[in-house]
C-alpha positions in Angstrom: 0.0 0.0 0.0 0.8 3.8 -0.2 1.2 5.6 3.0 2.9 8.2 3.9 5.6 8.4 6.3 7.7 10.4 9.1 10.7 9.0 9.6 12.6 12.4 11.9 10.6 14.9 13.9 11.3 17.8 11.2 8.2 18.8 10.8 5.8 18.6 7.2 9.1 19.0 4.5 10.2 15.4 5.8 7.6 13.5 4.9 7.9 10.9 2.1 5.3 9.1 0.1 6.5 4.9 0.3 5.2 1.8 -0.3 4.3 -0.2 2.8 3.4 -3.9 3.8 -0.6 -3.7 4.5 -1.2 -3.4 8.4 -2.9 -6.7 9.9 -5.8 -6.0 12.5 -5.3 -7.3 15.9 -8.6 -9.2 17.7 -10.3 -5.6 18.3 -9.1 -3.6 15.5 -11.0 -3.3 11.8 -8.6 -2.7 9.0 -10.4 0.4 6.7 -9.6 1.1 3.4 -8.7 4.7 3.5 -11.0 7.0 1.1 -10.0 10.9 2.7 -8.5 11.7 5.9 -8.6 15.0 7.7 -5.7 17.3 8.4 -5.5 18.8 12.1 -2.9 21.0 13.5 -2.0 18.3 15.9 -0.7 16.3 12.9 1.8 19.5 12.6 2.5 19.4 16.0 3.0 15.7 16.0 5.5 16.0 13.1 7.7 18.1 15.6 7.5 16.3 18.5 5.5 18.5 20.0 2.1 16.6 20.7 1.1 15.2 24.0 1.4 11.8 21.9 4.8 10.4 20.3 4.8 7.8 18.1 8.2 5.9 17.7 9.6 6.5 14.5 9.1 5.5 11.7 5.1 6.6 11.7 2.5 7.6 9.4 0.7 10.8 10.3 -3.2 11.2 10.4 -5.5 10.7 13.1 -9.2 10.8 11.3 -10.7 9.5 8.7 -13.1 7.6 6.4 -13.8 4.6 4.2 -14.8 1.3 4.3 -14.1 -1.8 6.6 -11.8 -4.0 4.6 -10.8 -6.7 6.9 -12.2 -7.4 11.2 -10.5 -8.8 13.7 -11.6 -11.9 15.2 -13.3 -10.3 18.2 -15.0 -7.9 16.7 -18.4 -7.6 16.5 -21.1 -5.5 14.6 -18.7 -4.4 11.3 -18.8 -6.2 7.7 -16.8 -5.9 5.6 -17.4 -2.8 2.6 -19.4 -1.2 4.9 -19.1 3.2 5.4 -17.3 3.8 8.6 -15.5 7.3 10.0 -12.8 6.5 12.8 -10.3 8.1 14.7 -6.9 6.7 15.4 -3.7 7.8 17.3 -1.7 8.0 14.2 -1.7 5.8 10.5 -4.8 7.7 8.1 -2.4 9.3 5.6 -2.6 5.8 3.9 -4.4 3.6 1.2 -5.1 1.3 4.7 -5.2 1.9 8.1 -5.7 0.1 11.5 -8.8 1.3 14.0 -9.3 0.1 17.0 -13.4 -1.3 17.1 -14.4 1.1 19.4 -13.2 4.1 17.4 -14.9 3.1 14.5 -18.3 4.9 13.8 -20.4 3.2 11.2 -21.9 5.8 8.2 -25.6 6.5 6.8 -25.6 6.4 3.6 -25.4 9.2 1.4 -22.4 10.3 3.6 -19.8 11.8 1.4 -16.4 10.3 2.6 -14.5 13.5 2.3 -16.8 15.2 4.6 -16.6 12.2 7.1 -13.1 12.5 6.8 -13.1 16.1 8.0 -15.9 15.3 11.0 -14.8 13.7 13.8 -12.4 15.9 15.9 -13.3 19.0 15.1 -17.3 18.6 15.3 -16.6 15.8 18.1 -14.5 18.4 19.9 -17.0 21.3 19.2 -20.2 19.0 20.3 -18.5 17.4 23.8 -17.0 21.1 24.9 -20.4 22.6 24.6 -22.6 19.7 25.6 -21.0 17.8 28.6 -18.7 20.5 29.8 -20.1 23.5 30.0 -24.2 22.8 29.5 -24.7 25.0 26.9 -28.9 26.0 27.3 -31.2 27.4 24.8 -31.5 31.2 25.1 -27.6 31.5 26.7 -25.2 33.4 24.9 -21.8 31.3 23.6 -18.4 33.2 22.4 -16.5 31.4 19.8 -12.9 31.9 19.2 -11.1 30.7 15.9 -14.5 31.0 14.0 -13.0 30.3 10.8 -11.2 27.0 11.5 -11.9 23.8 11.7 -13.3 23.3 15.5 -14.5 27.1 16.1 -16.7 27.0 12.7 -18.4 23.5 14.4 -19.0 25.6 17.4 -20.7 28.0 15.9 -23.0 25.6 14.1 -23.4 23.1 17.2 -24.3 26.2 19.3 -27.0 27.5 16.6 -28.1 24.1 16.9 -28.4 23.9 20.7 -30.4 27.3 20.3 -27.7 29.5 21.4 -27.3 33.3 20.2 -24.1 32.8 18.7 -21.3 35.6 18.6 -18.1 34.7 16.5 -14.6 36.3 16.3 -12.1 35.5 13.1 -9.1 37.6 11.5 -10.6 40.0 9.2 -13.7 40.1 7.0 -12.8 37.2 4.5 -14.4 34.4 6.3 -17.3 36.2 7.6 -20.1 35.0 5.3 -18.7 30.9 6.2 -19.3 31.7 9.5 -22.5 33.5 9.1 -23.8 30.3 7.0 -22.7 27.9 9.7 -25.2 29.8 12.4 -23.6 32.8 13.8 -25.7 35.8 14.3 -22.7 38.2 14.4 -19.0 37.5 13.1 -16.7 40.2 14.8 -12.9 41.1 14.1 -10.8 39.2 16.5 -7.8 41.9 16.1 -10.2 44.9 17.0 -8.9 46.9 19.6 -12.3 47.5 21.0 -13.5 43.7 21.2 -14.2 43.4 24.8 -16.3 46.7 24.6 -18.2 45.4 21.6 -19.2 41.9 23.3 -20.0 43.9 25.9 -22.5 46.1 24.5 -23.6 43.4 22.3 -24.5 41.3 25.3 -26.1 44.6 27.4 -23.1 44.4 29.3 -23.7 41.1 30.9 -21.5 38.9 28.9 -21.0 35.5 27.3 -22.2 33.0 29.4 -20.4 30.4 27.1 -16.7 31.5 25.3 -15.4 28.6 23.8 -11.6 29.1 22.8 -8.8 27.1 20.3 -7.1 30.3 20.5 -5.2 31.0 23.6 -3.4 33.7 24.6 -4.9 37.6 23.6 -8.4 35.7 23.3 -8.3 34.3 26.3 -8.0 37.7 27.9 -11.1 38.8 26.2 -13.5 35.8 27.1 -12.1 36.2 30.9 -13.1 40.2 30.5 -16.7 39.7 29.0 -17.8 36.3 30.5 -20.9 36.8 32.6 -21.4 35.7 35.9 -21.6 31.9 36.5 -20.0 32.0 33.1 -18.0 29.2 31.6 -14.5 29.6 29.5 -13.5 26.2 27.4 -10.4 25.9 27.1 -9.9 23.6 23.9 -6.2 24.9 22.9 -3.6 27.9 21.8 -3.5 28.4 18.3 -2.0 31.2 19.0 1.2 29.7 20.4 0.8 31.5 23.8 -0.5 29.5 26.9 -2.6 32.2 29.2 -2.3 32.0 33.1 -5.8 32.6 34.5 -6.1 34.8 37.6 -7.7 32.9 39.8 -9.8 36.1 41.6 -11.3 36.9 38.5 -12.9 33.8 38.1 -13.9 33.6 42.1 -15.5 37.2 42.2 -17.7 36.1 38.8 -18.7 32.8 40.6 -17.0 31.8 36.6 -15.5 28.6 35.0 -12.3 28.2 33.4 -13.0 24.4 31.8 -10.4 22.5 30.1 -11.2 20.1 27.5 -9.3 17.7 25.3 -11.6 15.1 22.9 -9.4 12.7 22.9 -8.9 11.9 26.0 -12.7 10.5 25.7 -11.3 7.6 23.4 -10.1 6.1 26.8 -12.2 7.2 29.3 -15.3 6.8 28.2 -15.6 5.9 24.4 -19.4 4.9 24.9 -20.0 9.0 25.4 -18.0 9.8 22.1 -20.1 7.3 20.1 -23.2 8.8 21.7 -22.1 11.9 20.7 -21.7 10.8 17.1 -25.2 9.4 16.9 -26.5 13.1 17.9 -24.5 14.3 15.6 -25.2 12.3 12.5 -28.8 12.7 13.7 -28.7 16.8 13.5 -26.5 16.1 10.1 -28.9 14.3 8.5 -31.9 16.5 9.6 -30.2 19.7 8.0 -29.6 21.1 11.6 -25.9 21.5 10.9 -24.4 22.0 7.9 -20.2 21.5 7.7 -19.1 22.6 4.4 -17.6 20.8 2.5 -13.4 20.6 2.6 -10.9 21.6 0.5 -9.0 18.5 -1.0 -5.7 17.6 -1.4 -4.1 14.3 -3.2 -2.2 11.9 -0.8 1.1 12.6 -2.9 0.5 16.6 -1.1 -0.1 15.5 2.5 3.1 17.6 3.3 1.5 20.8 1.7 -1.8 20.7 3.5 -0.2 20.2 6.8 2.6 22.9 5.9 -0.7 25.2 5.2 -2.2 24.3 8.3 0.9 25.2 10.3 1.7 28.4 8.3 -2.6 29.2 9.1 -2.5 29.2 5.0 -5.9 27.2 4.9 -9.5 29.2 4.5 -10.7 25.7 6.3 -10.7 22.1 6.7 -8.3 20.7 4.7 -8.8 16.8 3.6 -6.3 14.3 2.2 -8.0 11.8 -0.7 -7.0 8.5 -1.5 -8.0 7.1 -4.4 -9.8 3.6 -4.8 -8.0 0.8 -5.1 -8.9 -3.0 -5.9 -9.9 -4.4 -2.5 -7.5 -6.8 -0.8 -8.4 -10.4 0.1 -10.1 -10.2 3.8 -9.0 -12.7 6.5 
């Protein structure tokens, strides 16, 4: 099979397209015949060494994507093989095959376009279990999002539309405002205005967010810890921005407020029933035209370093997704 591979942690420019020995599922694994596979800014971080996860070398990059099943392991249960599946995986998508473990493994409707799939789990997982289990995002409360234009702040903004949320958004600029508009935001605000917090504030009558949800970090942070509202709740979801905030801890006592950290993945272990749970809303409010992701931009596997050199560089208007193209299916065990 193709795949491609990391072999020193020198970030995107190292990475080579090889032929590789197809991967044999263990007892609990499905082995899925990779159609697209999302690109993430961890896979940039990952590809430096700088991920809370390191994979011995040699690896190959990728952790989400979508196919088919092409092969089950003997203990699995519930899979056949050719059937639509989306699954996450600690490393291995940027290839014609990968290995998922059963339980992160999500079977597809029909209809499901693959490179959308491919592009779905972690940021609209991430976006959907933030909002949902930890801060209890209500109809009628209003939710800050951070980052709107990439790949987890533009699910925000749709997942909080879809919770019945009044949804304000922040982004560089003016370019992505009518993406973010589309995905459910009612206002799409300049992220480098020097009079943010005063807008948020007299956008919310000067009671603030009751939900800020941040990728960003750093200067964004400051804002959603000046306009959150009391009994307000800050996710923290990650630093885009390369800058790591320290909270004040007596802001967040005299506002009775919540500074929530939240990393998806961590799910996958401790409690992969709730991620698949959260799938099966999701899929639900996909299919019923509650949310609407658009659909990725698409690379070629052959330009897996490119996309993730974009993503680093923040050279990508959006989700970027890696395509694979069919091949004649391999003998199943």
């Amino acid at each position: 099979m193709r795949a491609i591979l990391c072999r020193e942690l020198s970030g995107p420019a190292a990475l080579a397209l090889e032929d590789r020995s197809p991967p044999e599922p263990g007892a609990c694994q499905l082995r899925i015949r990779v159609r697209a596979a999302g690109v993430n800014f961890a896979d940039a971080l990952m590809l430096r060494g700088r991920y809370q996860e390191r994979p011995p070398l040699p690896f190959v990059p990728g952790m989400e994507l979508a196919g088919t099943v092409d092969a089950c392991g003997a203990a699995v249960e519930g899979f056949v093989r050719g059937q639509p599946v989306m699954a996450v995986v600690d490393h291995g998508a940027f290839a014609e095959l990968a290995i998922a473990r059963a339980s992160d493994v999500v079977a597809l409707p029909e209809g499901i376009d693959p490179r959308l799939a491919a592009g779905f789990p972690i940021a609209w997982g991430t976006a959907y279990g933030a909002l949902v289990w930890r801060a209890g995002l209500a109809a009628g409360e209003t939710l800050l999002v951070h980052g709107a234009s990439g790949g987890a702040g533009l699910a925000a903004v749709a997942c909080g539309r879809a919770l019945g949320a009044r949804v304000l958004a922040t982004a560089r600029g003016d370019r992505q405002r009518e993406r973010i508009l589309a995905q459910g935001a009612h206002q799409v605000l300049d992220s480098e205005d020097p009079d943010l917090v005063a807008r948020i504030r007299a956008l919310t009558g000067g009671l603030g967010v009751d939900v800020a949800f941040d990728p960003v970090g750093g200067p964004m942070f400051e804002v959603c810890r000046r306009t959150v509202a009391w009994e307000g709740r800050i996710l923290i979801i990650g630093f885009a921005s390369g800058r790591v905030p320290q909270i004040p801890a007596n802001h967040l006592l005299v506002k009775n407020a919540a500074a929530v950290g939240f990393y998806w993945g961590s799910y996958r272990e401790h409690d992969p029933g709730r991620l698949r749970a959260g799938f099966r809303v999701l899929l639900d409010w996909l299919q019923r035209g509650l949310i609407r992701p658009p659909m990725p931009e698409t690379l070629p596997l052959e330009r897996t370093a490119e996309a993730i050199a974009r993503l680093e560089e923040r050279r990508a208007g959006g989700k970027l997704v890696i395509t694979v193209d069919p091949q004649p299916a391999t003998a199943s065990r």
